[in-house]
C-alpha positions in Angstrom: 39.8 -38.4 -82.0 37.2 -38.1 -84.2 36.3 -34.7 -85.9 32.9 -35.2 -84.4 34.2 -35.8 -80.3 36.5 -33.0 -81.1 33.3 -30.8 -82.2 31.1 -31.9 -79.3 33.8 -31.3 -76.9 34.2 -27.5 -78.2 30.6 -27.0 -77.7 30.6 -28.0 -74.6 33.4 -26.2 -73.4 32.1 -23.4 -75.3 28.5 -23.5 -73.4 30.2 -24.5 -70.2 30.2 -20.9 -69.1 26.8 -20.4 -70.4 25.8 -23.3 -68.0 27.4 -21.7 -65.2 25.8 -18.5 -65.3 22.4 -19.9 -64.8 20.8 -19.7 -61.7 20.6 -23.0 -59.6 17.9 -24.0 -58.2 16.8 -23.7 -54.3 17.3 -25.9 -52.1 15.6 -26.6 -49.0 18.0 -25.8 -46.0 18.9 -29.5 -44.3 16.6 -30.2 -41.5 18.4 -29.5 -37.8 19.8 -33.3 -36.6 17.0 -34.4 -33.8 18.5 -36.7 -31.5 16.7 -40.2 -31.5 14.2 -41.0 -28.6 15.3 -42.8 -26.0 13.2 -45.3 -23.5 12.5 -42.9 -21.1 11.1 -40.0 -24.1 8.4 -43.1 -24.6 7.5 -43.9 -21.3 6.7 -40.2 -20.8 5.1 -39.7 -24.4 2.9 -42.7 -23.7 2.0 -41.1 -19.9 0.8 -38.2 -21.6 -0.7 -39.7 -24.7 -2.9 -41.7 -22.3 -3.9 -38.9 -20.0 -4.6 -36.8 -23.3 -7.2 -39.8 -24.3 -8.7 -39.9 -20.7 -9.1 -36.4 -20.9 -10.8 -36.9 -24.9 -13.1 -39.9 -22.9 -14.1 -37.1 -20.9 -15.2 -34.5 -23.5 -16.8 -37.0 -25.9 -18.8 -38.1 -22.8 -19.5 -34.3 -21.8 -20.5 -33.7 -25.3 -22.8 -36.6 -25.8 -24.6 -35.9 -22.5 -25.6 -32.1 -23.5 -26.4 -33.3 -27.0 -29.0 -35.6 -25.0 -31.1 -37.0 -28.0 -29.2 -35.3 -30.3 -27.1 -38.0 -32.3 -26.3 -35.8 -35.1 -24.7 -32.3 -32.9 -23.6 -35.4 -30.9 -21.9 -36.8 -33.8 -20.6 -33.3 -34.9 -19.0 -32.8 -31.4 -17.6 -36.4 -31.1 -15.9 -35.7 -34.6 -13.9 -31.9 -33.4 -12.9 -33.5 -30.6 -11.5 -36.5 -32.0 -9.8 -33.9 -34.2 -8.4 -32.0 -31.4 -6.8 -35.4 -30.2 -6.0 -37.3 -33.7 -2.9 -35.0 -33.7 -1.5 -36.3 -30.4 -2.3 -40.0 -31.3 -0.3 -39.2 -34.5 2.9 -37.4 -33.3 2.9 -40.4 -30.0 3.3 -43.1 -33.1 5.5 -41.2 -34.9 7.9 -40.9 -31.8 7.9 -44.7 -31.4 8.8 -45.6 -34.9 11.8 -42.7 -34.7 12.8 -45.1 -31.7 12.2 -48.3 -33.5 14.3 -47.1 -36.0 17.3 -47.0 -34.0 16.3 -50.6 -32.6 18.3 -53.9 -34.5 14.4 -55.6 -35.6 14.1 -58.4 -37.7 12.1 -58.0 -40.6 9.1 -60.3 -39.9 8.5 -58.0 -37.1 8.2 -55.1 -39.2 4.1 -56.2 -40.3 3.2 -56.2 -37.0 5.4 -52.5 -35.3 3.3 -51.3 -38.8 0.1 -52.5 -37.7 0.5 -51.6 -33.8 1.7 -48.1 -35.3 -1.9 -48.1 -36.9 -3.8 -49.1 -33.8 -2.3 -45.8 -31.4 -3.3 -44.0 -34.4 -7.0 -45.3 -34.1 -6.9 -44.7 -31.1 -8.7 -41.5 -30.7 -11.7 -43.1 -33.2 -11.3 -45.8 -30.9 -12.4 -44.0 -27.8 -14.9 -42.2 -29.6 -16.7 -45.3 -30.5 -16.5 -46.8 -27.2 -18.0 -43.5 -25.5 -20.7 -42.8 -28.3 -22.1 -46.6 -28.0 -22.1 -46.6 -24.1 -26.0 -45.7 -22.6 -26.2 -42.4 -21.4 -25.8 -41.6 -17.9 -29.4 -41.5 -16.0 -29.7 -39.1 -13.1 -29.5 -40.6 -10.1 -33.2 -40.0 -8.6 -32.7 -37.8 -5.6 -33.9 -40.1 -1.9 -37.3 -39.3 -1.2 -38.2 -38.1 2.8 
């Protein structure tokens, strides 16, 4: 060996210890293993995820009816309750691509699970939109005697 190897070598076992002493850094603790969805974990998330938006339908048109004229509070209103929901919308995607990871699909599908991923997550915006641009409810006249 060469007097120069020889010389790197002894600093390096010399600063080994050194090395050793030092602190390492954190680490995160590993995540908890979470079983992958099944068929029937989707058919219930998707149950709930469309009586959630029924229910949103139902608020955005509550809202926009006692904002009356209003566009902007009814704009304001539209937009925290979409926010309540947006959450929901997001987790329901998330759960089907967990599933559609444990699913054998080709890669030329993958464009399209991507871009139906990003339609449930519109959805909320999606219902807003269709609500807001509706007309507003008219009394019905009450029958005259």
């Amino acid at each position: 060996m060469s007097a120069r190897i020889l010389a790197a070598v002894a600093v390096l076992a010399l600063a080994g210890p050194a090395f050793a002493q030092t602190t390492p850094a954190p680490t995160a603790p590993a995540a908890p293993a979470v079983a992958a969805p099944t068929e029937a974990d989707l058919e219930a998330a998707g149950e709930a995820f469309g009586t959630d938006m029924q229910a949103m339908s139902a608020e955005l048109s509550a809202a926009k009816t006692a904002a009356g004229t209003d566009t902007a509070k009814a704009n304001v209103d539209a937009d925290a309750i979409v926010a309540k929901y947006q959450p929901k919308a997001d987790a329901f995607a998330t759960l089907i691509e967990a599933f559609m990871a444990t699913q054998p699909i080709p890669p030329e599908d993958q464009t399209q699970i991507a871009a139906g991923m990003a339609r449930i997550r519109n959805v909320p915006t999606e219902v807003r939109e269709g609500v807001m641009a509706a007309p507003a409810a008219t009394p019905t006249p009450a029958p005259a005697n």
